[in-house]
Every structure is written in structure tokens, then in C-alpha cells.
GUMARNU-896414 format. One record per residue: x, y, z of N, C-alpha, C in turn. Coordinates in nm, 3 decimals, padded with zeros to 5 digits, always signed. Layout:
# GUMARNU-896414
npx,npy,npz,capx,capy,capz,cpx,cpy,cpz
X,Y,Z,X,Y,Z,X,Y,Z
...
END
This chain:
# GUMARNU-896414
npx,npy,npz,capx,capy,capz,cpx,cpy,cpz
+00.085,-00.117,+00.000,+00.000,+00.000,+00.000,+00.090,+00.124,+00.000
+00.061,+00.240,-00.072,+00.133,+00.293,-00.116,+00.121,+00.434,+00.031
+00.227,+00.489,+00.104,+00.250,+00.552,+00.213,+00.239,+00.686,+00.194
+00.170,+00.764,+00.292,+00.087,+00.785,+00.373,-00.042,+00.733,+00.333
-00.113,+00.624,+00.418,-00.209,+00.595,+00.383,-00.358,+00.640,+00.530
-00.489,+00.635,+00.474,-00.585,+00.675,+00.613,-00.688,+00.595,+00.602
-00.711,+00.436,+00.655,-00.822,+00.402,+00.651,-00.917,+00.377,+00.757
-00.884,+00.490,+00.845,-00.910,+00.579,+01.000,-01.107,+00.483,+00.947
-01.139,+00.575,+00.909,-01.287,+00.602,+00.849,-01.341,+00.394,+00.832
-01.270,+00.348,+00.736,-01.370,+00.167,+00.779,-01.319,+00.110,+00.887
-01.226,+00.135,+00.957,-01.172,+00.054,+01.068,-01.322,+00.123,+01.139
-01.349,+00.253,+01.169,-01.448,+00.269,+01.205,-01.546,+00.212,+01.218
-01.608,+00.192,+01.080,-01.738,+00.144,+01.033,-01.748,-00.004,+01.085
-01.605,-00.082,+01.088,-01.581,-00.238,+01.086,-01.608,-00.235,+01.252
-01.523,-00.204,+01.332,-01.494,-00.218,+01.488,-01.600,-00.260,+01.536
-01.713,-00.191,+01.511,-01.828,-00.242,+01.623,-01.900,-00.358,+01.593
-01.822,-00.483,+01.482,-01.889,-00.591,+01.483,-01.814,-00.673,+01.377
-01.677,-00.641,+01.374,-01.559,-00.727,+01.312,-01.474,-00.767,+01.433
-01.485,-00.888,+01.495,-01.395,-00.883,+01.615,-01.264,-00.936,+01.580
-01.161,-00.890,+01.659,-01.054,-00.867,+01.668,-00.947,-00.840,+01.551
-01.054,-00.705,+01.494,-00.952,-00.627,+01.412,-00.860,-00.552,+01.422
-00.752,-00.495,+01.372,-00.655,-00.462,+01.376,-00.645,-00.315,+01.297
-00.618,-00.193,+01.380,-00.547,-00.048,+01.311,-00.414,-00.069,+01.320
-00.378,-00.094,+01.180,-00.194,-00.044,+01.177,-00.211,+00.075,+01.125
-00.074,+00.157,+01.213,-00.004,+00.266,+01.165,+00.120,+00.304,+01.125
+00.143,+00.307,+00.969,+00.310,+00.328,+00.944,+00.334,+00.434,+00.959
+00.255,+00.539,+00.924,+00.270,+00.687,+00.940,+00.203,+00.789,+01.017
+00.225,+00.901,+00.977,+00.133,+00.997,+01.030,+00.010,+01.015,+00.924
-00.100,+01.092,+00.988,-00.195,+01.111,+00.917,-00.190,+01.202,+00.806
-00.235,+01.137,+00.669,-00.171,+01.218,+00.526,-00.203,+01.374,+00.530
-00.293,+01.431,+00.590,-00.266,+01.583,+00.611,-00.136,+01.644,+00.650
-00.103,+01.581,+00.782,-00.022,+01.607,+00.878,+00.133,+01.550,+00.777
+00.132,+01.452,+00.700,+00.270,+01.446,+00.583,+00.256,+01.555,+00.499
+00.146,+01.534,+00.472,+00.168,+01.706,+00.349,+00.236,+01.775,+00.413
+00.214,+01.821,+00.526,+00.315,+01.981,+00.564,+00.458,+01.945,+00.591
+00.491,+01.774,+00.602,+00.687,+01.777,+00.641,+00.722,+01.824,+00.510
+00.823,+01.867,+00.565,+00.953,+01.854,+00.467,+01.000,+01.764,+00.424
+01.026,+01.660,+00.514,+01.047,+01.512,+00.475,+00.965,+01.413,+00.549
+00.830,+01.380,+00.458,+00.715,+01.294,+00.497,+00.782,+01.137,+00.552
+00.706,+01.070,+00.600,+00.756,+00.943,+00.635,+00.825,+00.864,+00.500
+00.907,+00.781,+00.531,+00.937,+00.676,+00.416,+00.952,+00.604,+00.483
+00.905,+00.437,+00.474,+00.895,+00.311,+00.538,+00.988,+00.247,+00.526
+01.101,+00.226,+00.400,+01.223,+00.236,+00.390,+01.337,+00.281,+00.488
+01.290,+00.383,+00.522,+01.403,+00.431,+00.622,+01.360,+00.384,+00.783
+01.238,+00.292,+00.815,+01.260,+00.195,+00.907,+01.400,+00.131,+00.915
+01.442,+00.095,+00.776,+01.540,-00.026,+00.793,+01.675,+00.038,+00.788
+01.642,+00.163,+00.782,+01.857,+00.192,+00.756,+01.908,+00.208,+00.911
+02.021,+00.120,+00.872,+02.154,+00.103,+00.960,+02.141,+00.265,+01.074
+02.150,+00.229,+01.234,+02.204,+00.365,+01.246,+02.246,+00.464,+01.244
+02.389,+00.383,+01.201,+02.501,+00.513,+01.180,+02.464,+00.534,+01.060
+02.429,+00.481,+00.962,+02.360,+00.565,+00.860,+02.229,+00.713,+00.847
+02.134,+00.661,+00.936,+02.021,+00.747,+01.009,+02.144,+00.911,+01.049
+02.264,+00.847,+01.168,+02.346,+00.982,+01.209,+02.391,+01.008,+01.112
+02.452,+00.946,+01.010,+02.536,+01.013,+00.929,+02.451,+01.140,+00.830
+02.382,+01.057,+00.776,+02.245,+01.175,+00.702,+02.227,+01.256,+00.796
+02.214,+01.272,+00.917,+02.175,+01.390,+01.038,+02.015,+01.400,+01.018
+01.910,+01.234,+01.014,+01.780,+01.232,+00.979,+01.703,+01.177,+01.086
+01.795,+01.198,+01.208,+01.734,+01.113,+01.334,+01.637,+01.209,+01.384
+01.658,+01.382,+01.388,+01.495,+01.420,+01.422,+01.415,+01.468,+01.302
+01.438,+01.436,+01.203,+01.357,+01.399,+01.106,+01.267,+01.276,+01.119
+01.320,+01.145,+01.165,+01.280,+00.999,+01.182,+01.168,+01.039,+01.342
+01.236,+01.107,+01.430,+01.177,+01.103,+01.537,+01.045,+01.196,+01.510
+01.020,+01.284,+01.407,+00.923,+01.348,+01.396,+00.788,+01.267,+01.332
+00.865,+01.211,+01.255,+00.789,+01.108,+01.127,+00.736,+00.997,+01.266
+00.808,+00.947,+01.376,+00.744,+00.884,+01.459,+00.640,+00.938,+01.563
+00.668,+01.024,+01.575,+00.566,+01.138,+01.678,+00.443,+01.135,+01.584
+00.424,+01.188,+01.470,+00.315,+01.201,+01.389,+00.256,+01.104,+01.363
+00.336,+00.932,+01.395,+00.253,+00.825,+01.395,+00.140,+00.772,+01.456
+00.243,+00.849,+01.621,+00.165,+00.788,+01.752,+00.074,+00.912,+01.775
+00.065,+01.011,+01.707,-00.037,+01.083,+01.700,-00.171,+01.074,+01.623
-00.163,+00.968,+01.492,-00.244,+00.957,+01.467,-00.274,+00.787,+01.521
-00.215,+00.720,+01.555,-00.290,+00.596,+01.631,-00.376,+00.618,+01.752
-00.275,+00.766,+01.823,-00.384,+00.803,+01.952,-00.543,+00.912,+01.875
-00.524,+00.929,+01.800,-00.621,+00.988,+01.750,-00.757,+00.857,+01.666
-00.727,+00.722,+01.632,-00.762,+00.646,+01.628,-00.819,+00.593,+01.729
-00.757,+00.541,+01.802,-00.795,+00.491,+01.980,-00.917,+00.592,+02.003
-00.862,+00.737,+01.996,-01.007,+00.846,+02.065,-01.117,+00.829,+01.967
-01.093,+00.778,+01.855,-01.241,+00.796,+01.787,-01.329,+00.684,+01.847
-01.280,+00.525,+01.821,-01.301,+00.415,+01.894,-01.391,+00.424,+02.010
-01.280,+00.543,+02.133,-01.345,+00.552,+02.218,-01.451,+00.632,+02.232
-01.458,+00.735,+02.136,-01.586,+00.807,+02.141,-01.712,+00.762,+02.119
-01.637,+00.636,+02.047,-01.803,+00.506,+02.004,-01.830,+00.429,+02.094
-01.787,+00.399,+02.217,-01.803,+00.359,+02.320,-01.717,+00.196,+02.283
-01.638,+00.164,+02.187,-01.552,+00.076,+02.175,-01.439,+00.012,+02.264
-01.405,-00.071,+02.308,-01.296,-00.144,+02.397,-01.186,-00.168,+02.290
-01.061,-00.133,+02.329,-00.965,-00.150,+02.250,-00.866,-00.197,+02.377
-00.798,-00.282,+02.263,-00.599,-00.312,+02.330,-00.532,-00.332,+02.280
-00.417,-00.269,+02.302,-00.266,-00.239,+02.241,-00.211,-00.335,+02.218
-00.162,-00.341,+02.096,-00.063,-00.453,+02.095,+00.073,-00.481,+02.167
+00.044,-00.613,+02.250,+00.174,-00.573,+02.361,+00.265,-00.668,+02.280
+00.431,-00.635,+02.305,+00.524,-00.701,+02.239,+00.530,-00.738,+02.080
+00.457,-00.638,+02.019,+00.433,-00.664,+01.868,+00.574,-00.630,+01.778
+00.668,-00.549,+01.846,+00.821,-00.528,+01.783,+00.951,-00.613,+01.808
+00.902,-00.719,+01.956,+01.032,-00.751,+02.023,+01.095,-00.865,+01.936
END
């Protein structure tokens, strides 16, 4: 799927009677990429550290991650505004 993607809106529609579905988030929400300078790339999950320092793209990367968990918590609040039960995926990176 091609990145920044928002399918905020059927996870919606699905939740209250698709059980145990799943919101992934690679990015931030595609509004919120329009305005970086340098939008997420999913690619640059995988580069080497000292590569990340060497480019000098680590608060670039850390921004692109902030804008993630901003729109997953903005997910969660819609959920909860529907009176939905949600849980985090625990240990889903280790």
C-alpha cells in the first residue's frame, strides 16, 4: 500500500462488529505528511544507524514517529468516542 495511507474512516465502520480487528499505523496522518519537509518513508525503518546519524535524519525519523503515535492516539479516541474497547498490541516489535 502505497504511504501515507488513512483508513481511519472503515476501521471505524468495521470495529463495532468485526472482532478482533486490527489499526496499523506506518505513518502519520496524510494531512499532517503534506506539511513535512520530509514525509515518512517506510524504507528508512530499515537503515543502519550510523547511517540514520550520518544523514543527520534522526529528528527527522523522530518526527515522522511522533506524527505516527499521533495519529494511532487519534484512532484509539475515535473508537473511544463510540463507546468501543480496545488493546494495544503488547510485544508486537520484540
Amino acid at each position: 500500500m502505497r504511504q501515507p495511507y488513512n483508513r481511519r474512516a472503515e476501521l471505524l465502520e468495521l470495529a463495532d462488529h468485526v472482532k478482533n480487528i486490527s489499526a496499523k499505523h506506518e505513518g502519520g496522518d496524510p494531512e499532517v505528511e503534506a506539511t513535512r519537509e520530509h514525509p515518512s518513508d517506510i524504507l528508512e525503518y530499515f537503515l543502519p544507524k550510523a547511517e540514520v546519524e550520518a544523514r543527520g535524519l534522526m529528528p527527522i525519523l523522530l518526527q515522522n514517529y511522533m506524527d505516527k503515535h499521533a495519529a494511532l492516539n487519534r484512532t484509539a479516541e475515535e473508537l473511544t468516542k463510540r463507546g468501543l474497547a480496545f488493546i494495544a498490541a503488547r510485544n508486537l516489535h520484540r
